[in-house]
NUKEPA-201846 format. One record per residue: residue in three letters; x, y, z of N, C-alpha, C, O, CB in turn. Coordinates in nm, 2 decimals. Glycine has a CB too. Example, Ala and Ser with C-alpha at 12.3 -4.5 7.8 and 13.67 -1.06 7.14 Angstrom:
2
("ALA" (1.32 -0.57 0.78) (1.23 -0.45 0.78) (1.32 -0.33 0.78) (1.42 -0.33 0.85) (1.13 -0.45 0.90))
("SER" (1.28 -0.22 0.71) (1.37 -0.11 0.71) (1.29 0.00 0.79) (1.34 0.11 0.80) (1.41 -0.06 0.57))
***
This chain:
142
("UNK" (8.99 6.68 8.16) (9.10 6.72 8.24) (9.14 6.86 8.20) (9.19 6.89 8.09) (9.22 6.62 8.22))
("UNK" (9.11 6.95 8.30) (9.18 7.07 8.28) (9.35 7.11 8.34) (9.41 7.08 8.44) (9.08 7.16 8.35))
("UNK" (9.40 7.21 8.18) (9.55 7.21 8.17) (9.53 7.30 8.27) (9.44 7.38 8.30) (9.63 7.24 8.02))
("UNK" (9.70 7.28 8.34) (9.74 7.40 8.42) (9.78 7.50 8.36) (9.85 7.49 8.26) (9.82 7.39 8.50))
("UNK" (9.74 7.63 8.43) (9.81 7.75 8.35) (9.93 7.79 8.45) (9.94 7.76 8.56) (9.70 7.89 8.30))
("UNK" (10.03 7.89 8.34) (10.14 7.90 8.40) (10.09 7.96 8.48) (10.08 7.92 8.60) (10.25 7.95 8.35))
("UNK" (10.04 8.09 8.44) (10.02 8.18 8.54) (9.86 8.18 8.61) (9.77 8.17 8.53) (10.07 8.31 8.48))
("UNK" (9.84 8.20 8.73) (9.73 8.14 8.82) (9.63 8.26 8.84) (9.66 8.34 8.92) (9.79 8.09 8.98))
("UNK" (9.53 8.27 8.80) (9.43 8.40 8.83) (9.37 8.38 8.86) (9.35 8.26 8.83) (9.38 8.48 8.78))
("UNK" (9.26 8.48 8.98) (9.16 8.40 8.99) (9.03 8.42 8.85) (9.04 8.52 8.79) (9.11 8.44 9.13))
("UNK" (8.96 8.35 8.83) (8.83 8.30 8.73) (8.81 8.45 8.68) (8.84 8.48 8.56) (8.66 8.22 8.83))
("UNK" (8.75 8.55 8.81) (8.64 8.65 8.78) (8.73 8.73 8.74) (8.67 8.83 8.68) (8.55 8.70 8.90))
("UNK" (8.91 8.74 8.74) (8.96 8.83 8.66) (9.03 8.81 8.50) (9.07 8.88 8.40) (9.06 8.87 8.75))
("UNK" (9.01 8.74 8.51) (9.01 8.65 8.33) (8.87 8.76 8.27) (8.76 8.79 8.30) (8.93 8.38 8.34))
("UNK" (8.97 8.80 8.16) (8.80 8.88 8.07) (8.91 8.84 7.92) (9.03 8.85 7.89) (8.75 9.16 8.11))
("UNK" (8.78 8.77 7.87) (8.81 8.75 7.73) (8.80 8.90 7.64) (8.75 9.01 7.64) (8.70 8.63 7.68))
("UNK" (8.91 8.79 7.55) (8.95 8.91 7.44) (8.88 8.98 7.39) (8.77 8.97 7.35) (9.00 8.88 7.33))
("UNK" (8.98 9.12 7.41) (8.86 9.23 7.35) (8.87 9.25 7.22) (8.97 9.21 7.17) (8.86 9.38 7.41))
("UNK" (8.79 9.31 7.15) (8.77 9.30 6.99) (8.93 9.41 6.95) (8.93 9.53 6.92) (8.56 9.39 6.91))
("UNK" (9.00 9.36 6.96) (9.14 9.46 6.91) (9.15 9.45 6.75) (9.09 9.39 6.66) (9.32 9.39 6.99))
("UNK" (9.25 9.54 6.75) (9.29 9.49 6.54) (9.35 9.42 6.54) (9.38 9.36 6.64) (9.36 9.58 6.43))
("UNK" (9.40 9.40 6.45) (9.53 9.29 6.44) (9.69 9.31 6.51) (9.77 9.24 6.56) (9.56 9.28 6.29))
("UNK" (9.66 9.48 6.45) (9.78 9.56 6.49) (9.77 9.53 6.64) (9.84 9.43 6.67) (9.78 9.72 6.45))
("UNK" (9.71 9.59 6.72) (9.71 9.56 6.82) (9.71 9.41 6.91) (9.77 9.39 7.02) (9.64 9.63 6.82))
("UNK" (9.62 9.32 6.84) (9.65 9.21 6.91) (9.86 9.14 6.87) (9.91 9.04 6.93) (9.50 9.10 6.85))
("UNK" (9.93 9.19 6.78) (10.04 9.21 6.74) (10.13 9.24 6.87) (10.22 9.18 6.92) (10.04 9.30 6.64))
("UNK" (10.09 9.35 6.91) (10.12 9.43 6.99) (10.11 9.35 7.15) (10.18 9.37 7.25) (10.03 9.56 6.95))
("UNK" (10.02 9.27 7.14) (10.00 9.20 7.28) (10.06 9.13 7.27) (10.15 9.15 7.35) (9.90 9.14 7.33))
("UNK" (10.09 9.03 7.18) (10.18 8.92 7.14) (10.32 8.96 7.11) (10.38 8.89 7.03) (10.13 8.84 7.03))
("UNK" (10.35 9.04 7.15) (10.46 9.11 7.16) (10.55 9.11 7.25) (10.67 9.07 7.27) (10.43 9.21 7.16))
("UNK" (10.45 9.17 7.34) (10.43 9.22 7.47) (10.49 9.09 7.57) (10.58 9.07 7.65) (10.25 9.27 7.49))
("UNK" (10.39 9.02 7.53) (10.37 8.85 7.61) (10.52 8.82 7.58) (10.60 8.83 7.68) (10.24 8.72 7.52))
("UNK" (10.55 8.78 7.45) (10.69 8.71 7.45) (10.82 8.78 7.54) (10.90 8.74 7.62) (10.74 8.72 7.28))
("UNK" (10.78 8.94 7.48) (10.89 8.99 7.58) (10.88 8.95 7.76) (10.97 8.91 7.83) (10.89 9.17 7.57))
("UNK" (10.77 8.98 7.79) (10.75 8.92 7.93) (10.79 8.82 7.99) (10.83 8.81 8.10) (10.65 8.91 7.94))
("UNK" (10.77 8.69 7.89) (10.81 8.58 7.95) (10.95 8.55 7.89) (10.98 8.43 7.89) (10.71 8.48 7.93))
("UNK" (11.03 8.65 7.84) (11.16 8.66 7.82) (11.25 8.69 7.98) (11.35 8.65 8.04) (11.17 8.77 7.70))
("UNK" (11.16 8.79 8.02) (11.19 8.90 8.11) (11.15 8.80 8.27) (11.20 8.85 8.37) (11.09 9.07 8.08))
("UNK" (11.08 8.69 8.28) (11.05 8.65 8.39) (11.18 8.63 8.51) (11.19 8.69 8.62) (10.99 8.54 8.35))
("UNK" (11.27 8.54 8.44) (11.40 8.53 8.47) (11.53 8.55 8.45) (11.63 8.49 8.46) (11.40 8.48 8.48))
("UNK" (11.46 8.76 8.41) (11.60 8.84 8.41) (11.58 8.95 8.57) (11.49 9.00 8.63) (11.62 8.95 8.21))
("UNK" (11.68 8.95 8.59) (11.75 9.09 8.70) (11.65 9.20 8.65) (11.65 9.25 8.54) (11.96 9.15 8.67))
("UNK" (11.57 9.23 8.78) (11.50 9.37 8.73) (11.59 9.45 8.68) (11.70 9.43 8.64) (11.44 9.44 8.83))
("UNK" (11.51 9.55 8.70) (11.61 9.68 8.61) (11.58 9.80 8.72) (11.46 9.79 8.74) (11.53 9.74 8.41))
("UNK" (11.64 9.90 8.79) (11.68 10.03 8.79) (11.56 10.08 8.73) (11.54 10.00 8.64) (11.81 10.05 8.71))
("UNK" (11.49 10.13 8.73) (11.39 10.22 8.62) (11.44 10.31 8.60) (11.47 10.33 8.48) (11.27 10.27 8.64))
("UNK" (11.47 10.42 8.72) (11.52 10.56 8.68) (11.63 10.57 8.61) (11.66 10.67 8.54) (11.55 10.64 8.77))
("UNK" (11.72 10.43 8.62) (11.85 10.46 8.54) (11.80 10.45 8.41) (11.81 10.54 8.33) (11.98 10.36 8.57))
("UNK" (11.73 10.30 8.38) (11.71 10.25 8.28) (11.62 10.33 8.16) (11.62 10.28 8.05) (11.65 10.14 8.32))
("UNK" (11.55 10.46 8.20) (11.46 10.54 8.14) (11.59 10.65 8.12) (11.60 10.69 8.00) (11.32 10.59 8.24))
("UNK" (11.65 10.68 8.19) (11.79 10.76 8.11) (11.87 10.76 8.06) (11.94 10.85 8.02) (11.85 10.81 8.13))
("UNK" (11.90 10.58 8.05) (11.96 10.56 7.89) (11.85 10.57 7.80) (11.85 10.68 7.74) (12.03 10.40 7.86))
("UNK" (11.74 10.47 7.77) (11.66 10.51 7.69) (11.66 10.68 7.63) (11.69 10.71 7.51) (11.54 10.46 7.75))
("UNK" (11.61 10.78 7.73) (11.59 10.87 7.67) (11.74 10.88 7.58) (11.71 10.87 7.46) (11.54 10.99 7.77))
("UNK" (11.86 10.90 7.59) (11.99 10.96 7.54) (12.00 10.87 7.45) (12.10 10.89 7.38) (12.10 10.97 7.63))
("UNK" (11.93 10.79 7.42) (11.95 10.69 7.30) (11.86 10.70 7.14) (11.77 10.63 7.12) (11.90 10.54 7.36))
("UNK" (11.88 10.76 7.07) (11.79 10.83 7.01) (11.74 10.69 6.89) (11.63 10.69 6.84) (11.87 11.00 6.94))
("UNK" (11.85 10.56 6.87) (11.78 10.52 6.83) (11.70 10.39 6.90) (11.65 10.30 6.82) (11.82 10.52 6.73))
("UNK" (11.69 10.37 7.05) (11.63 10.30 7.13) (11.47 10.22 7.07) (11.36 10.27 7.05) (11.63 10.39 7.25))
("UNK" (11.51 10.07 7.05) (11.39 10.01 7.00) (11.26 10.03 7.06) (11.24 10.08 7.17) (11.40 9.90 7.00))
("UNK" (11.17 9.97 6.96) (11.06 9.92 7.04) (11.09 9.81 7.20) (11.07 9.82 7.32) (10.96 9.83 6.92))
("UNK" (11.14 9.71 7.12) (11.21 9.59 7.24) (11.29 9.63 7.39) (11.28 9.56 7.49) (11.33 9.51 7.15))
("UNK" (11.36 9.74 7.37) (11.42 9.82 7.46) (11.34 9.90 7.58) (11.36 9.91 7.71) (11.49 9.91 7.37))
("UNK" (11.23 9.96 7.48) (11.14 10.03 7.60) (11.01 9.87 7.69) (10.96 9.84 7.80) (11.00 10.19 7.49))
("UNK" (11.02 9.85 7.62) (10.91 9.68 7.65) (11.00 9.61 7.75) (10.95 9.57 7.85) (10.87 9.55 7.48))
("UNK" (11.12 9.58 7.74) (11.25 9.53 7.83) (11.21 9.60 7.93) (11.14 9.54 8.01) (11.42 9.57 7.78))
("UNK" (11.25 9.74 7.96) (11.26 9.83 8.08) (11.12 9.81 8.13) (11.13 9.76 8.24) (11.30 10.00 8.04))
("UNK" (10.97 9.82 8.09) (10.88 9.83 8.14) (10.81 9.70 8.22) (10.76 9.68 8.33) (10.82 9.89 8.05))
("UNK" (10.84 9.63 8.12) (10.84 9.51 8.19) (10.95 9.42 8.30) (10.92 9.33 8.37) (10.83 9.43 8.09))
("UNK" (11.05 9.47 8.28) (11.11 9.43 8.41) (11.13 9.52 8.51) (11.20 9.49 8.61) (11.22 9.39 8.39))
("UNK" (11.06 9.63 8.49) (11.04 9.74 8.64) (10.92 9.74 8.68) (10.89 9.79 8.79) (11.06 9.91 8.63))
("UNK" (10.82 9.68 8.60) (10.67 9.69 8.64) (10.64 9.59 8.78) (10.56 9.62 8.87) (10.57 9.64 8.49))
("UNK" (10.71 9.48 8.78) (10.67 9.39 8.88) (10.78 9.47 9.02) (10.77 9.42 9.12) (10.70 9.17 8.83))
("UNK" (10.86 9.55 9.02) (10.85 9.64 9.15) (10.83 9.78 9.16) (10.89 9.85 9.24) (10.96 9.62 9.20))
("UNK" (10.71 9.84 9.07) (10.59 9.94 9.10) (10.51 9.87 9.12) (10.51 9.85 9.24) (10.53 10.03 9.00))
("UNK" (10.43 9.80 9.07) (10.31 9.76 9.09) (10.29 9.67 9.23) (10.35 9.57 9.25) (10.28 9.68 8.96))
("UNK" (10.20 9.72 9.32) (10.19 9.64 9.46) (10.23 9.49 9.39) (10.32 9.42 9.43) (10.01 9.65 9.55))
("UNK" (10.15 9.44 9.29) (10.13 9.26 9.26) (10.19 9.25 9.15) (10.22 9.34 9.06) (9.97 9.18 9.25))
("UNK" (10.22 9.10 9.14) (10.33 9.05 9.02) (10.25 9.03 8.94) (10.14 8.97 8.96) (10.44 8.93 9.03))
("UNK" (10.31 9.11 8.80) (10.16 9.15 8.72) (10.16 8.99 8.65) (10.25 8.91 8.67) (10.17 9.32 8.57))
("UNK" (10.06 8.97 8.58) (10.06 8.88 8.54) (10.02 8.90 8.34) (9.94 8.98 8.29) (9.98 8.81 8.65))
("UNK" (10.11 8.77 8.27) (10.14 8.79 8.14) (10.10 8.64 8.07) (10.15 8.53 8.08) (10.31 8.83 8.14))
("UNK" (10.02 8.67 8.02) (10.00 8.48 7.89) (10.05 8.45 7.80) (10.10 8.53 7.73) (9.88 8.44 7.82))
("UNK" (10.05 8.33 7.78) (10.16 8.31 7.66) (10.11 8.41 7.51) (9.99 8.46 7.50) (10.15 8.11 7.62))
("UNK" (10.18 8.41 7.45) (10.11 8.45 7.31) (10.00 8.37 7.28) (9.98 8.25 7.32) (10.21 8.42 7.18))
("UNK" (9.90 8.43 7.20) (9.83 8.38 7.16) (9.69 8.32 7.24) (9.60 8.26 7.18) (9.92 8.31 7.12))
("UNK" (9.68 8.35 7.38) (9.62 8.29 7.43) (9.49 8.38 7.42) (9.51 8.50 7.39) (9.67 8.24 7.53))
("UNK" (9.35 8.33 7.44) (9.24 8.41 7.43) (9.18 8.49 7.49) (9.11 8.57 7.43) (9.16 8.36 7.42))
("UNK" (9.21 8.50 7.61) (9.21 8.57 7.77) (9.32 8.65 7.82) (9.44 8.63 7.84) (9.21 8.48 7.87))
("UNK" (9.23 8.77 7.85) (9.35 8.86 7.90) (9.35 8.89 8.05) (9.24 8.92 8.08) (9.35 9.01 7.82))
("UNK" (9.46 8.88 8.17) (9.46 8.95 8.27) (9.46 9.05 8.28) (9.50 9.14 8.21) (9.52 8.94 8.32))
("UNK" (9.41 9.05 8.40) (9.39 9.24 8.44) (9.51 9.33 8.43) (9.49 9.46 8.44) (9.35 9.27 8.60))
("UNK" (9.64 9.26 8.40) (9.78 9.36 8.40) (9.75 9.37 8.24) (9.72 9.48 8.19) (9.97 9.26 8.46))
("UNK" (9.74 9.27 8.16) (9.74 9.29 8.00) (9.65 9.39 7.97) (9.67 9.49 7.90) (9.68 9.15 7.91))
("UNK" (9.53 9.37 8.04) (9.44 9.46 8.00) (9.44 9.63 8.03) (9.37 9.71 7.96) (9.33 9.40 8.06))
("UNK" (9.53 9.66 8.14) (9.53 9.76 8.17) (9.66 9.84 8.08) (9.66 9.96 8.04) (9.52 9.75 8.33))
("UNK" (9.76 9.73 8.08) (9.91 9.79 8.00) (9.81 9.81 7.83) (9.80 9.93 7.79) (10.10 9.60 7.99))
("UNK" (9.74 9.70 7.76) (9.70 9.79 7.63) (9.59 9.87 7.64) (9.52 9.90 7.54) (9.66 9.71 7.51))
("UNK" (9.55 9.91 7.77) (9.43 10.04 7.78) (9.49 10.20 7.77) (9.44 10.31 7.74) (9.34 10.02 7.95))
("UNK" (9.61 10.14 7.82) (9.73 10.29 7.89) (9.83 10.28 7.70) (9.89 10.38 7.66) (9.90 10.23 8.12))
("UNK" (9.82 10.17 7.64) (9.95 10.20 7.51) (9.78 10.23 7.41) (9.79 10.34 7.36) (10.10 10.00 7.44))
("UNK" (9.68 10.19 7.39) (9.57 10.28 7.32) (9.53 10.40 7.34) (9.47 10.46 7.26) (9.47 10.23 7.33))
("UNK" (9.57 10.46 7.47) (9.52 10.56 7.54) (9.63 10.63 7.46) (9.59 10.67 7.35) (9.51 10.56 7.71))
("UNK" (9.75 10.66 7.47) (9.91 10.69 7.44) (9.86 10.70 7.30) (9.83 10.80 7.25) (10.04 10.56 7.49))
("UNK" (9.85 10.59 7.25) (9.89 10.63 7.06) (9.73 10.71 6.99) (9.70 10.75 6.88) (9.92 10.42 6.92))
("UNK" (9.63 10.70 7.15) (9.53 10.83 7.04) (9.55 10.94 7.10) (9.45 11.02 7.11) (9.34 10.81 7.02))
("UNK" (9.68 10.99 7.17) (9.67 11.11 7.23) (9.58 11.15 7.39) (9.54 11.26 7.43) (9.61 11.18 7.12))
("UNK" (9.57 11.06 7.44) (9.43 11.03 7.53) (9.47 11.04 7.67) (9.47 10.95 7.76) (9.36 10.87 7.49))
("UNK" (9.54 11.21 7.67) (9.64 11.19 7.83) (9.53 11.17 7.99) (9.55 11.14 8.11) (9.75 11.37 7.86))
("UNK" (9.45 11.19 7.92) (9.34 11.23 8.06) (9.32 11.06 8.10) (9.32 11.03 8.22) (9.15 11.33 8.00))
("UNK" (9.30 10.97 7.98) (9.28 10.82 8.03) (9.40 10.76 8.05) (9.42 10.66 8.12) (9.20 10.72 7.93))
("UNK" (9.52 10.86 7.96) (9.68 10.77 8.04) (9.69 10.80 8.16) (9.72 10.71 8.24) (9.82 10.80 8.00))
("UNK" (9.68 10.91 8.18) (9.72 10.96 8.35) (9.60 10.91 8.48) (9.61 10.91 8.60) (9.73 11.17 8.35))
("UNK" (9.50 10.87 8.40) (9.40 10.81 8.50) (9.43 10.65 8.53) (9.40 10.60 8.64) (9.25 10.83 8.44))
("UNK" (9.50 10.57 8.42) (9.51 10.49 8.44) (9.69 10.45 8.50) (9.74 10.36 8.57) (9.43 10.44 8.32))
("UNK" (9.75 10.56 8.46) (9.90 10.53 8.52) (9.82 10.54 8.72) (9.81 10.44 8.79) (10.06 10.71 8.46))
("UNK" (9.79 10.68 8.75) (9.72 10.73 8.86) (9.68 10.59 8.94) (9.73 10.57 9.06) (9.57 10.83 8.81))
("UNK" (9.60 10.49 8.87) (9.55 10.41 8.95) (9.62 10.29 9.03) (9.57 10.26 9.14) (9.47 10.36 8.89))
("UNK" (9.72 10.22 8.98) (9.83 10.14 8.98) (9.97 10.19 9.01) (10.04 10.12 9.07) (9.84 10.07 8.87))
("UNK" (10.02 10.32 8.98) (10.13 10.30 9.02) (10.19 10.45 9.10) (10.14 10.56 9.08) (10.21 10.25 8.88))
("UNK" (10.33 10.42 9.22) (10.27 10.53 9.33) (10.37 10.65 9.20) (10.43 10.65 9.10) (10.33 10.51 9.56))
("UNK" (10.34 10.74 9.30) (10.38 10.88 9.21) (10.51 10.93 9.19) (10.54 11.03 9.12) (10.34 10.99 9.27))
("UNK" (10.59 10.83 9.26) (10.73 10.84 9.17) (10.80 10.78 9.09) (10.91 10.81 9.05) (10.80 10.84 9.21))
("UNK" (10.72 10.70 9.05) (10.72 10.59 8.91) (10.63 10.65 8.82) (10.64 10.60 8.71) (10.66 10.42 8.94))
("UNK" (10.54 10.75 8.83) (10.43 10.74 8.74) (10.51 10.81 8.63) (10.48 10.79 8.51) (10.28 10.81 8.78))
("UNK" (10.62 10.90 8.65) (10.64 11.00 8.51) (10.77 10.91 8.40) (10.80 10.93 8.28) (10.73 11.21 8.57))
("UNK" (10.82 10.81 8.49) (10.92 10.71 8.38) (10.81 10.62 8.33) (10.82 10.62 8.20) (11.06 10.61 8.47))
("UNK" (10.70 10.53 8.36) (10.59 10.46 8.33) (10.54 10.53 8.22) (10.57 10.48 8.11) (10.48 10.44 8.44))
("UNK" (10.50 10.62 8.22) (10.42 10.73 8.08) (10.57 10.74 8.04) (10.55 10.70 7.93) (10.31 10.91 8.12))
("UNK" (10.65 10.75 8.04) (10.77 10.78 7.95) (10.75 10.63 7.86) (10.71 10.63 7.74) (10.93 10.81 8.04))
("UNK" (10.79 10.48 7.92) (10.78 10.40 7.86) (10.69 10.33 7.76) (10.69 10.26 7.65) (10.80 10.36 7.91))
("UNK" (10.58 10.38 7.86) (10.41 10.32 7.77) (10.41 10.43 7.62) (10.39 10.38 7.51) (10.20 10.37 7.91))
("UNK" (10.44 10.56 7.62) (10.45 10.65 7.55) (10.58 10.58 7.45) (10.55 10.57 7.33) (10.48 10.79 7.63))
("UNK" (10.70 10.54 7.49) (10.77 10.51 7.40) (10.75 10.38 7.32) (10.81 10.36 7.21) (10.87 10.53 7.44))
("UNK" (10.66 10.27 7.41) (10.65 10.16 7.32) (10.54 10.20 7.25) (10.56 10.22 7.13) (10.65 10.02 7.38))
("UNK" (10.43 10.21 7.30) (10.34 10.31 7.17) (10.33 10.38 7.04) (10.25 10.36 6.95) (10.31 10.39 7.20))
("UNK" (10.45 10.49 7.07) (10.53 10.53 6.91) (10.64 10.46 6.87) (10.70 10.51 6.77) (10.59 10.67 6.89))
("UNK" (10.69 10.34 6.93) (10.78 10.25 6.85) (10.68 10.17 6.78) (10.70 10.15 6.66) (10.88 10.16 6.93))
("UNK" (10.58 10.12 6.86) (10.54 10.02 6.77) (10.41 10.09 6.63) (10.36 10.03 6.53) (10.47 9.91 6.88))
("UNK" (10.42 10.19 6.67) (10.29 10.28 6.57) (10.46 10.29 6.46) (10.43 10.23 6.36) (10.18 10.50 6.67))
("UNK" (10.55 10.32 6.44) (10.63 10.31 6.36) (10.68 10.18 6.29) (10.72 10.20 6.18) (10.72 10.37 6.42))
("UNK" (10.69 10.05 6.33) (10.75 9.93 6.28) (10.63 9.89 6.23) (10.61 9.78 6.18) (10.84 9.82 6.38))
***
């Protein structure tokens, strides 16, 4: 008997875990909890929500992950999809959000902006790199 999962993908977009560090798989399981914190909260504003953050000088890690994740499911054409902690398989939203926060903490604008570029339209893209940029050096700090 196969369990149901919360969230429904199809097969061919399921890509098992990629060899991350620890840090980083930390960082997913992070990610995840906040997400499924955020399922059934009130989106957020982005533009507003990116200018408190900026004026907040000591704005968490948790704070920028809040904002991104509850503005991401209205940029993104589709409702991104998030797994529990811990699970072995990543969706194509997981996979692309830690391709753009790896890209971010090695300096790697040409693969952030290619990968912001691909998903999201162009008036969201400069608060998105603001967030992915700020949960990146929050969490390269804690």
């Amino acid at each position: 008997m196969q369990l149901l999962r919360i969230c429904q993908e199809p097969d061919f977009l399921l890509q098992p875990l990629p060899r991350l560090s620890d840090e980083w798989c930390c960082v997913l399981d992070a990610l995840r909890m906040t997400a499924s914190q955020c399922r059934v909260a009130a989106q957020t504003d982005l533009f507003e929500a990116c200018a408190v953050l900026s004026i907040k000088e000591n704005a968490s890690r948790d704070g920028f992950s809040q904002v991104l994740l509850k503005c991401l499911r209205g940029v993104i054409s589709t409702k991104p999809i998030f797994y529990q902690p811990g699970t072995n398989t990543l969706s194509f939203d997981e996979a692309w959000l830690m391709q753009a926060l790896i890209a971010s903490r090695g300096g790697d604008i040409h693969s952030l902006a290619f990968l912001i570029r691909s998903r999201v339209p162009k008036m969201y893209q400069r608060n998105i790199v603001f967030l992915i940029n700020g949960i990146s050096d929050k969490f390269t700090k804690n």
